[in-house]
C-alpha positions as CSV (number, residue, x, y, z in Angstrom):
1,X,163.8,115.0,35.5
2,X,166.7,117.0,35.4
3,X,169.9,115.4,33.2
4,X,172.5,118.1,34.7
5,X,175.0,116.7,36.8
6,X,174.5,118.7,39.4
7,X,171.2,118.6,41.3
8,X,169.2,121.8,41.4
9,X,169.3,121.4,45.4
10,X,167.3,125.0,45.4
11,X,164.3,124.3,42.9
12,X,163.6,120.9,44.6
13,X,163.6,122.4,48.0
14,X,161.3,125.3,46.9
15,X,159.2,122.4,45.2
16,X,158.5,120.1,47.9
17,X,158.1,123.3,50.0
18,X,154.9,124.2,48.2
19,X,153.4,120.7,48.4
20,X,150.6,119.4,50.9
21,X,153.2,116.5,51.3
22,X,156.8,117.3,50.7
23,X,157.5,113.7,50.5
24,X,155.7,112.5,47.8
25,X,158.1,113.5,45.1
26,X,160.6,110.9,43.7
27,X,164.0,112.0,42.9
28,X,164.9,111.2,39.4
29,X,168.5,110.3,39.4
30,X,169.7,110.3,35.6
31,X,173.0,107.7,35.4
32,X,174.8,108.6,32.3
33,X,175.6,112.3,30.4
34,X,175.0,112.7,26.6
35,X,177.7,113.8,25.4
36,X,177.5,114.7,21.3
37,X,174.4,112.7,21.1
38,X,176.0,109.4,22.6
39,X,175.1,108.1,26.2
40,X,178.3,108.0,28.2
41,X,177.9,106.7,31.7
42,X,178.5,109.0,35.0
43,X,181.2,107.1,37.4
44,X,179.9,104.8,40.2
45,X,181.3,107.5,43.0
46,X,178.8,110.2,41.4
47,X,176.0,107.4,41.8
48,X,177.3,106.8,45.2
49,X,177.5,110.3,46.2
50,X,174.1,111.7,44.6
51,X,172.4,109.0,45.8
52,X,173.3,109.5,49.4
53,X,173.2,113.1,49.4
54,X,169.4,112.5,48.1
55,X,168.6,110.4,51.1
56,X,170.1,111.9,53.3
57,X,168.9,115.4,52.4
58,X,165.1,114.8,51.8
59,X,164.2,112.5,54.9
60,X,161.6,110.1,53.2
61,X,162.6,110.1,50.0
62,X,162.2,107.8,47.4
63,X,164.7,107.7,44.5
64,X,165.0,106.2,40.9
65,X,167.5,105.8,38.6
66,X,167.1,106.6,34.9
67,X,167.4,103.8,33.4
68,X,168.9,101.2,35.3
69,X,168.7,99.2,32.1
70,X,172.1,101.0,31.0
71,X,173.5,100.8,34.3
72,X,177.4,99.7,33.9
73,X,178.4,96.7,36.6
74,X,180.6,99.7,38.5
75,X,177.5,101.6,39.0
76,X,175.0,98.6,40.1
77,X,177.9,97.3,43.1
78,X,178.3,100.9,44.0
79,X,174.6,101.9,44.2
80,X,174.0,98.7,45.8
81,X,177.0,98.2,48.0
82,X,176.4,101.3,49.3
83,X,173.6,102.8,52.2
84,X,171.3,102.3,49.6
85,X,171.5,98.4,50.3
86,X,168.8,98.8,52.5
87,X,166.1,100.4,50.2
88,X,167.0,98.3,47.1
89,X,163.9,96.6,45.4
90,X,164.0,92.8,44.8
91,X,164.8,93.7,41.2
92,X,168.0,95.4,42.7
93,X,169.0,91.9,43.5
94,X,168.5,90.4,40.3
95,X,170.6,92.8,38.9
96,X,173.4,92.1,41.1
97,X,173.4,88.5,41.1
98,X,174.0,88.7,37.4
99,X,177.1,90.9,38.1
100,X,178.0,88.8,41.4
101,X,176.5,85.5,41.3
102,X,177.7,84.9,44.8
103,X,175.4,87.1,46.2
């Protein structure tokens, strides 16, 4: 779990390059910044954008998001609007019905 913004796109590589099977690890995608101790959440187009860098990067993938409890409606229609519509768990659903209940 790595808070940073920016994704540490070297250690992960060199991590899954020393496993038996590279695909096993789940990306931990953090979606807020602490700023002086208070949780301030990152803007749908950096969920968008890490998200799809992440699957598209390391084929076979799974990713989370810490903790989609605190996700802000902007980040649930972006994350699931997006390409990520097709790997979205029936909970993913749930949460966008509550933002959408026309879906």
């Amino acid at each position: 779990m790595d808070y940073r913004p920016v994704l540490e796109v070297k250690q992960i590589d060199a991590t899954r390059a020393s496993l038996v099977e590279p695909s096993k690890p789940i990306v931990l995608q953090g979606n807020y910044d602490r700023i002086d101790g208070v949780a301030i959440p990152r803007t749908a187009d950096w969920i968008d954008h890490v998200s799809n860098f992440v699957l598209d990067r390391w084929s076979g993938n799974r990713l989370s998001v810490y903790q989609i409890e605190w996700m802000v409606d902007s980040q649930v229609v972006a994350f699931g609007n997006g390409p990520l519509r097709n790997y979205s768990p029936p909970r993913w659903a749930k949460l966008q019905r509550q933002i959408d209940p026309a879906r």
